[in-house]
C-alpha positions as CSV (number, residue, x, y, z in Angstrom):
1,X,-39.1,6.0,4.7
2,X,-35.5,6.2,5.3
3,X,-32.7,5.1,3.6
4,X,-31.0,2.0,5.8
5,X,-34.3,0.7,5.6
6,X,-34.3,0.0,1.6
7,X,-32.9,-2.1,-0.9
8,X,-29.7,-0.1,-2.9
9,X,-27.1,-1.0,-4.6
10,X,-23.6,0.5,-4.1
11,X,-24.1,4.2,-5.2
12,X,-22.4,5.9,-8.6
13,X,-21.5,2.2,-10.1
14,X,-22.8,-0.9,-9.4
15,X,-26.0,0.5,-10.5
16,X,-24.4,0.1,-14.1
17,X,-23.6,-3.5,-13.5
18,X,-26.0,-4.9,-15.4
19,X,-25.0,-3.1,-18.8
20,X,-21.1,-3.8,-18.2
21,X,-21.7,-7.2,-17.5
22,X,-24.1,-7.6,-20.7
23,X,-21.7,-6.3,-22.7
24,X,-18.9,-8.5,-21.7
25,X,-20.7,-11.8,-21.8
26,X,-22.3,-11.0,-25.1
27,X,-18.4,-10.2,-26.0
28,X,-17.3,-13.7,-24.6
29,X,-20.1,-16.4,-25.3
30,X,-21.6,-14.7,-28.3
31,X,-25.7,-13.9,-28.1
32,X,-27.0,-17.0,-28.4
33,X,-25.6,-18.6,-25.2
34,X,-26.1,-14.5,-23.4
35,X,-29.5,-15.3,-24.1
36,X,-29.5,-18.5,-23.2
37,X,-27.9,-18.2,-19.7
38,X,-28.1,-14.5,-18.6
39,X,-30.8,-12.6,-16.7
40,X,-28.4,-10.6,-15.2
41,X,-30.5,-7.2,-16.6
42,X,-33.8,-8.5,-15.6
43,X,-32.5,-9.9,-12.0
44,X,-30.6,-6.9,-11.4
45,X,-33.2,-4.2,-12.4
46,X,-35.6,-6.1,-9.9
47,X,-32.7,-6.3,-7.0
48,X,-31.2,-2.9,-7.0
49,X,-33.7,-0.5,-7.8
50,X,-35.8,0.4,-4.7
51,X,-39.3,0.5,-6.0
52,X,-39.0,-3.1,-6.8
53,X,-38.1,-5.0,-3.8
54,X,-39.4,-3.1,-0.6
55,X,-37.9,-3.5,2.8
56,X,-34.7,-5.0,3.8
57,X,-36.8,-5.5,7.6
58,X,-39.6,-7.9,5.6
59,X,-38.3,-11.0,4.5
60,X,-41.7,-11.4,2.8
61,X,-40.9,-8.8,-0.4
62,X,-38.1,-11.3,-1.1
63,X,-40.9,-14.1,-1.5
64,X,-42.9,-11.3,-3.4
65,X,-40.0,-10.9,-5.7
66,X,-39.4,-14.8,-6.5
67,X,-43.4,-15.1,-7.3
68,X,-42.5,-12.5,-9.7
69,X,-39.3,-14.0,-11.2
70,X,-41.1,-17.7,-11.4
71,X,-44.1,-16.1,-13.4
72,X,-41.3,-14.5,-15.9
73,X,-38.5,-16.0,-17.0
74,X,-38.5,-19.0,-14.5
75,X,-35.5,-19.3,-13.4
76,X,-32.6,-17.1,-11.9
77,X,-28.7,-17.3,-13.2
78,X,-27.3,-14.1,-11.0
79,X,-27.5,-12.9,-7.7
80,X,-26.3,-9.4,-6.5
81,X,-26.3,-8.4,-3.1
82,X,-25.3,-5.5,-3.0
83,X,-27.3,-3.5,-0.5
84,X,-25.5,-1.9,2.8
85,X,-26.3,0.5,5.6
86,X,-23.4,2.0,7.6
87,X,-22.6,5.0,9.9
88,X,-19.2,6.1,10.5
89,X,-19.1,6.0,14.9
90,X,-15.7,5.7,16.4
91,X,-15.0,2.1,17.4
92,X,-14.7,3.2,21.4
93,X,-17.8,5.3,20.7
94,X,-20.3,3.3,22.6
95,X,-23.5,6.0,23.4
96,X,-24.0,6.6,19.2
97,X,-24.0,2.6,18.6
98,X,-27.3,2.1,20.2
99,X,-29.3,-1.4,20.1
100,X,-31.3,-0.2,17.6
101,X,-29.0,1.4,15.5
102,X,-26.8,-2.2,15.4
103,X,-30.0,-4.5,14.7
104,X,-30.4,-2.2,11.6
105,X,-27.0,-2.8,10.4
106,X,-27.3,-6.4,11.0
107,X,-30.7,-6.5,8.8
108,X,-28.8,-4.5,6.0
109,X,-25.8,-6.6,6.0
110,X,-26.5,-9.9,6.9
111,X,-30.2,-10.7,7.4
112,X,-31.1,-9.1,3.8
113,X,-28.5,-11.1,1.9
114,X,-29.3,-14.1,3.6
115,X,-33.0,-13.4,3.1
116,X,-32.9,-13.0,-0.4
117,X,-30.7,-16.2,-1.0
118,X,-33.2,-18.0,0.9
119,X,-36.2,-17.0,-1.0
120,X,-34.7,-17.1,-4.4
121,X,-32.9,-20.2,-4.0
122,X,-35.2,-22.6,-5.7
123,X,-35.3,-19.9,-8.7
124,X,-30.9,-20.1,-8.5
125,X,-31.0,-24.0,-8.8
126,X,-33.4,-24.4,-11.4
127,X,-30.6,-22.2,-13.3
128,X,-28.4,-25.2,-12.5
129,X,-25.3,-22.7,-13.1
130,X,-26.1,-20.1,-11.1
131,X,-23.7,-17.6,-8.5
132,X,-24.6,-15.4,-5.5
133,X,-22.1,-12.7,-5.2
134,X,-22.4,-10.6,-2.0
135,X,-20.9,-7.3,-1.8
136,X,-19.1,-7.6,1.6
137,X,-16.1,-5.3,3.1
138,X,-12.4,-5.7,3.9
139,X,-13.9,-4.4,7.4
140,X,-15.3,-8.3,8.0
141,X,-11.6,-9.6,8.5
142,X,-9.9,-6.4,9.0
143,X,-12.2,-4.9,11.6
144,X,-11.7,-1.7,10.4
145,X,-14.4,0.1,9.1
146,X,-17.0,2.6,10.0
147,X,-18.0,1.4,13.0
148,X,-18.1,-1.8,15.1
149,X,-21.8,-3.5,14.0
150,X,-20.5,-2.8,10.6
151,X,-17.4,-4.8,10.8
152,X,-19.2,-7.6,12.7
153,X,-22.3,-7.4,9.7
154,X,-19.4,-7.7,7.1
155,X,-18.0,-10.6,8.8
156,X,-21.3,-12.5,9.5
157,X,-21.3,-12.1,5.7
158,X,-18.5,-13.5,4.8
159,X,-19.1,-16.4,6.6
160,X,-22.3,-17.1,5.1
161,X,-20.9,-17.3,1.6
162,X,-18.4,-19.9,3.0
163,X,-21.2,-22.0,4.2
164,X,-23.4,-21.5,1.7
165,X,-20.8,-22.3,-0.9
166,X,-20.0,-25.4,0.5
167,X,-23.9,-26.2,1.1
168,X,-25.4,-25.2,-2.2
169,X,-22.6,-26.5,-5.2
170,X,-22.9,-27.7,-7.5
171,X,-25.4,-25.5,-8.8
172,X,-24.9,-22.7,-7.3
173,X,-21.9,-21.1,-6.3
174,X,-21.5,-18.3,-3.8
175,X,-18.5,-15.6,-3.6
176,X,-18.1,-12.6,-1.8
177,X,-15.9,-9.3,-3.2
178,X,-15.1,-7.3,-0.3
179,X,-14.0,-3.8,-1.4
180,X,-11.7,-1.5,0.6
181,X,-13.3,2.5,0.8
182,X,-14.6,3.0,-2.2
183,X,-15.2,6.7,-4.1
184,X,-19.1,6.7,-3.1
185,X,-20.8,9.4,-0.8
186,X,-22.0,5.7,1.1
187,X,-20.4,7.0,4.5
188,X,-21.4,9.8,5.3
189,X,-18.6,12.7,5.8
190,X,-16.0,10.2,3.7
191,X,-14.8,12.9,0.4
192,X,-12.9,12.3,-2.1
193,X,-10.3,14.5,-0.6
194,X,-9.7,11.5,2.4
195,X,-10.0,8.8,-0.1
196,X,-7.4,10.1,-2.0
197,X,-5.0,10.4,1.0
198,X,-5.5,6.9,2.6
199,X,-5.3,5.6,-1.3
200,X,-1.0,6.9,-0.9
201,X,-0.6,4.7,2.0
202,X,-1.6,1.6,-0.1
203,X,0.6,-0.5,-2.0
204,X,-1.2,0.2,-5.6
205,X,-1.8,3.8,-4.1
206,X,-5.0,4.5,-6.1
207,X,-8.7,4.6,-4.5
208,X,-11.0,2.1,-4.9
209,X,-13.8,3.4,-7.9
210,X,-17.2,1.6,-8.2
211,X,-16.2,0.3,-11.8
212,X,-13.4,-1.6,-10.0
213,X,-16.1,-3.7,-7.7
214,X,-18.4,-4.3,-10.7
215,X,-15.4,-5.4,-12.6
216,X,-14.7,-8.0,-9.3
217,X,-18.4,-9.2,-9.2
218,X,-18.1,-9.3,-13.4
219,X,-15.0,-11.9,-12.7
220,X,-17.0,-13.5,-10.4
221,X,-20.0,-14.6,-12.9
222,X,-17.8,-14.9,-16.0
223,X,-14.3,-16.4,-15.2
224,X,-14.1,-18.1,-11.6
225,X,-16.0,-20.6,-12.7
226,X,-14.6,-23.4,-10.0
227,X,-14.3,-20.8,-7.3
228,X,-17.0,-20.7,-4.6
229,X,-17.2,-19.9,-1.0
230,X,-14.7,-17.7,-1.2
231,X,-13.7,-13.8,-0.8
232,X,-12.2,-11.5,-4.0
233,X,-10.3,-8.7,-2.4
234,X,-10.8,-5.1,-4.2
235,X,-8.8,-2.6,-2.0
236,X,-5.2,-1.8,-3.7
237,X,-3.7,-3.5,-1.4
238,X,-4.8,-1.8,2.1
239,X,-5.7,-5.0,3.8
240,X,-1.7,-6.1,3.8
């Protein structure tokens, strides 16, 4: 089974989330209210790791996985979506960008996010506090990115977190953090090396590291509390 057609979180990092975020709630709100309010290390466990959730292309493993949630603890606080398929193709590149190849990116991007919202919704109001943060791109408002579906997937995203913000408060809010590149092997043929050197053209001139998006989507659960349907930029400044 290949990779675009899985469930995974954003590689070297955001895998992590769940124990950062633990850690800084328990910090802030004490234990009593973390374990009142956070299933951040139970949701996340089921959302990012593969064997748990299925295909991105079968909306039904998201109804599989609220069944699962509903016979546990009942009721869902956090959503992460952080999963993502690219593949770098030059922007006039037409032949490599097939039909197939775009659909794909589309299902990763957008169609999985929204999925997944859709099933678990009932599961994010009965938090009655609850947030969706998607993992978008500066490539949906930039259109700059790896290749053309993947700047129209990332935008499609966006989007949907501004409806849905507006659509779903009060109890849920929605956000998106939309990292520049970020020190991942997610593109293929993207080094360290190249991330470095576009980092120097940036005002903060430092590359984007997976701790600095999990930090973003950390603000996101713990301190915007009257933000929603709304976009938290992570790129040192490359977008300006």
């Amino acid at each position: 089974m290949s990779e675009h057609q899985r469930v995974v979180s954003v590689r070297a990092g955001l895998g992590e989330l769940s124990d950062v975020v633990a850690l800084r709630r328990r910090a802030r709100f004490g234990r009593g209210r973390l374990n009142d309010r956070l299933r951040l290390l139970h949701v996340l466990r089921l959302i990012l790791r593969q064997r748990d959730v299925g295909l991105l292309e079968d909306p039904g493993s998201f109804k599989a996985l609220a069944e699962r949630i509903a016979a546990g603890p009942g009721k869902l606080d956090i959503l992460v979506n952080s999963a993502g398929f690219t593949r770098a193709i030059p922007h006039g590149d037409f032949d490599p960008l097939t039909d197939e190849l775009f659909e794909l990116i589309l299902i990763a991007n957008v169609r999985g996010p929204y999925s997944a919202i859709r099933a678990l919704r009932p599961l994010l109001r009965a938090s009655g506090d609850a947030v969706v943060v998607n993992v978008s791109s500066i490539s949906g408002f930039t259109a700059s990115g790896s290749n053309v579906a993947y700047c129209a997937a990332k935008a499609a995203l966006d989007n949907i977190s501004m409806s849905l913000g507006r659509a779903l408060g009060p109890e849920i809010r929605v956000l998106s953090v939309s990292p520049g590149a970020v020190a991942t092997d997610f593109v293929q043929g993207r080094d360290r090396a190249a991330l470095e050197s576009g980092a120097k053209s940036t005002p903060l001139k430092r590359a984007v590291e997976p701790d600095d998006v999990a930090a973003a989507v950390l603000a996101c659960v713990t301190h915007l509390t009257v933000s929603t349907g709304t976009t938290i930029v992570v790129d040192g400044g490359r977008h300006l």
